[in-house]
N, C-alpha and C positions, 0 to 999 in steps of 0.2 A: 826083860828079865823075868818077868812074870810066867812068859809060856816057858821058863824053865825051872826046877828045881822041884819042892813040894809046894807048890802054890795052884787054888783051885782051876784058875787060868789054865793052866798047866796041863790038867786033869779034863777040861773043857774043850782046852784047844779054840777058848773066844775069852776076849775081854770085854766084859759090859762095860759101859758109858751113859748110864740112866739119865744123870744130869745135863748131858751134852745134847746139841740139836745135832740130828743126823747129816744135815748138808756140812756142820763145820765139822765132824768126826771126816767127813769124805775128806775135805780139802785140809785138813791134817793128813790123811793119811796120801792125799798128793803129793802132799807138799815133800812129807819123808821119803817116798819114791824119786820125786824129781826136783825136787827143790824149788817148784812154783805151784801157784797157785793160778789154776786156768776156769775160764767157765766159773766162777764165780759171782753168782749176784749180776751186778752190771760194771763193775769193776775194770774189765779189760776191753777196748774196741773205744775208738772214738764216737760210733755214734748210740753210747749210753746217753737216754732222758732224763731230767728232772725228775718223773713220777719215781722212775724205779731207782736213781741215784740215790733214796732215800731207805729206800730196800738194801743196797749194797753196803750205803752207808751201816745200819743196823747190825749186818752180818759180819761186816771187818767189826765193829766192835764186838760181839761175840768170839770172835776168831779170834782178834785180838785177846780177850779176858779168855781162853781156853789154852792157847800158846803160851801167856803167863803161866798157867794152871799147871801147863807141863813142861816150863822151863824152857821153851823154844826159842832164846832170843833171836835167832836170825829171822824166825819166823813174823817176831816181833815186829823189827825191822820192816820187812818187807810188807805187812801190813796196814803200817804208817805210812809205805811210799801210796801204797793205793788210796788211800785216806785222804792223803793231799793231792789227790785227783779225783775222787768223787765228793769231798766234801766244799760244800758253798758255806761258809761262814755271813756271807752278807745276803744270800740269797735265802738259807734256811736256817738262822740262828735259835731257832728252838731245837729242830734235830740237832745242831751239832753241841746245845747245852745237853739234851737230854741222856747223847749218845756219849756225854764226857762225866755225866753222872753213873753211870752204868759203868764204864771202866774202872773210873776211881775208886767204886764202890768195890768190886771187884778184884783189885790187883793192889800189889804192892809197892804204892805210888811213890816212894820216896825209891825207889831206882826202876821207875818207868819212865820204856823211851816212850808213851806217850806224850807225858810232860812238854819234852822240846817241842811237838808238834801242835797241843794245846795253847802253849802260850806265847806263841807265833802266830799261832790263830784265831786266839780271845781276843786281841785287839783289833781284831777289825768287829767286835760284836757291837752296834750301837752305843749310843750316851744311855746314861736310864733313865732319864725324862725323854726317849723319842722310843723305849720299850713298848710293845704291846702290850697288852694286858695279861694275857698268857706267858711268856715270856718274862715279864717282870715278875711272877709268880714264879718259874723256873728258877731264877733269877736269884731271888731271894731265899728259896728253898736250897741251893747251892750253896748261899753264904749261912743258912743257917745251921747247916749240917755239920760246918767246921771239915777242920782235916785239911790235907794236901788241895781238895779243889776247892774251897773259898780260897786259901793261902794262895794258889794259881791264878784264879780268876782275878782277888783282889788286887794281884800283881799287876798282871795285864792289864785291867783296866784304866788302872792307873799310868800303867806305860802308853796304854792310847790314849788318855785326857790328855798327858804329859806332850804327846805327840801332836795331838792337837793344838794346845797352844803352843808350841815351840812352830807349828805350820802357820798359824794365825798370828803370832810375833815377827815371823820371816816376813807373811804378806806386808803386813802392817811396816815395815823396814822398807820393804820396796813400795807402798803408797810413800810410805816418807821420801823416800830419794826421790820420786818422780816429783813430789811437791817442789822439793828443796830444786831442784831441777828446772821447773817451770817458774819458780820462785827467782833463778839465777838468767833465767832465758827474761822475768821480766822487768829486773834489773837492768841488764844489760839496754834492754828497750825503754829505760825510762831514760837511762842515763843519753842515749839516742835520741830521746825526743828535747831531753833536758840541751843536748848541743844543737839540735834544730831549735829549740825555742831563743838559745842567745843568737844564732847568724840568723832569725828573722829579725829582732832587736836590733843589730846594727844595722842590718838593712834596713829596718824605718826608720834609723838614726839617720843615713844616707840619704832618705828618702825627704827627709824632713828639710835636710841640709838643698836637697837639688830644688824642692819646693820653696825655697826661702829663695836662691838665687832667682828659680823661675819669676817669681812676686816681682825682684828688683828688676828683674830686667822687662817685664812686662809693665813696671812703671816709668821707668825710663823710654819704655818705647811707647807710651801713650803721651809722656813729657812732650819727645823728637816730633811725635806726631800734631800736639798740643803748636809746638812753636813752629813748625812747615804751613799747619791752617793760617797759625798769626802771619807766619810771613805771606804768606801767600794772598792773605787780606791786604796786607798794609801794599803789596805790589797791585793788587785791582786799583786798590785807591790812589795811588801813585800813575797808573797808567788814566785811570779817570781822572784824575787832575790835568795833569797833560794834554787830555784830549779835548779839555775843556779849556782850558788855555789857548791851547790854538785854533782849539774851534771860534775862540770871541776875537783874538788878533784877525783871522783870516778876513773874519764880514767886514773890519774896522778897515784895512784895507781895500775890502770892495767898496766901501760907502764912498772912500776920498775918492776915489778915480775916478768915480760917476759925477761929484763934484766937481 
């Protein structure tokens, strides 16, 4: 509306944009042509790098806070889809604080669709005893600023602690069942050895009982054997009697005849 009416624009035939960077004036002014944003940064194409992912990153935020600047929300929008494909929150968590300082800073947070995407994405930022040094400086500079991104951040993070231990209570539930588990497996096995230990018990009850027979009948057979020796003496001497008897008749009879 500017290149029309009495407005210097008008009179120019150009709109200055002092404050804006020239690459996001262009991809504004793609975007109102065709409705995307192409060639931008590293943004589009799979084999975008790490280095320059951090360049891309920079420039959607830029883009982003300019698109606020002039009401673009679809612009908005689509912004944040590229966002959630160049941005590493576990990989570069100081870009992606630095680069949510800078919007916040920027826009008007309480109906930015940032927000959604922030705070879906601060919980994956570390604990703040495993922050770096730098980092923990962002960190704190974040909450000390107040506004929508401490309120953000301190949301999140807490939705990740929160997340965390509800993940460390689940594990901790499944160590328990495996315990109770291997607890119930060695019950099962005592009680198992508790019924092997009574049928080895009878069985040396049994055992004791065939050993007692064995005893009597091994005495009785050294008895039978005890009274076969007697007999079998008392018949020697029985047969040496006799032989001696008629051994002394026999000569008694030779002596008379010869007489």
């Amino acid at each position: 509306m500017m290149c029309y009416g009495n407005f210097r624009e008008n009179a120019q035939q150009q709109i200055e944009l002092p404050d804006d960077d020239p690459v996001v004036v262009a991809a504004i002014t793609q975007y109102l042509y065709s409705g995307q944003i192409t060639n931008f940064g590293a943004t589009d194409g799979e084999d975008a790098s790490d280095s320059n992912a951090a360049k891309a990153s920079n420039q959607l935020a830029e883009l982003y806070i300019a698109a606020e600047k002039y009401q673009l929300d679809d612009l908005k929008a689509l912004v944040v889809q590229k966002l959630e494909r160049v941005t590493d929150v576990e990989a570069s968590p100081l870009e992606f604080l630095t680069m949510a300082q800078k919007i916040y800073a920027n826009t008007a947070a309480a109906e930015n669709v940032y927000r959604v995407f922030f705070n879906a994405s601060a919980a994956l930022l570390p604990a703040v005893n495993d922050m770096s040094k730098c980092l923990r400086e962002v960190f704190d500079d974040c909450l000390c600023q107040g506004g929508y991104l401490a309120i953000d951040l301190t949301a999140a993070m807490s939705a990740s602690y929160e997340g965390r231990i509800r993940l460390q209570t689940t594990n901790l539930h499944k160590e328990q069942r495996v315990v109770e588990e291997l607890t119930d497996d060695n019950t099962m096995a005592q009680w198992k050895i508790d019924g092997l230990l009574i049928e080895i018990a009878d069985l040396e009850k049994k055992l004791e009982g065939v050993t007692d027979k064995y005893e009597v009948a091994l005495q009785q057979k050294m008895g039978l054997i005890s009274r076969i020796r007697t007999l079998e003496g008392g018949d020697r001497m029985a047969v040496s009697d006799y032989e001696d008897r008629h051994s002394d008749n026999g000569s008694g009879v030779a002596e008379c005849s010869e007489e």
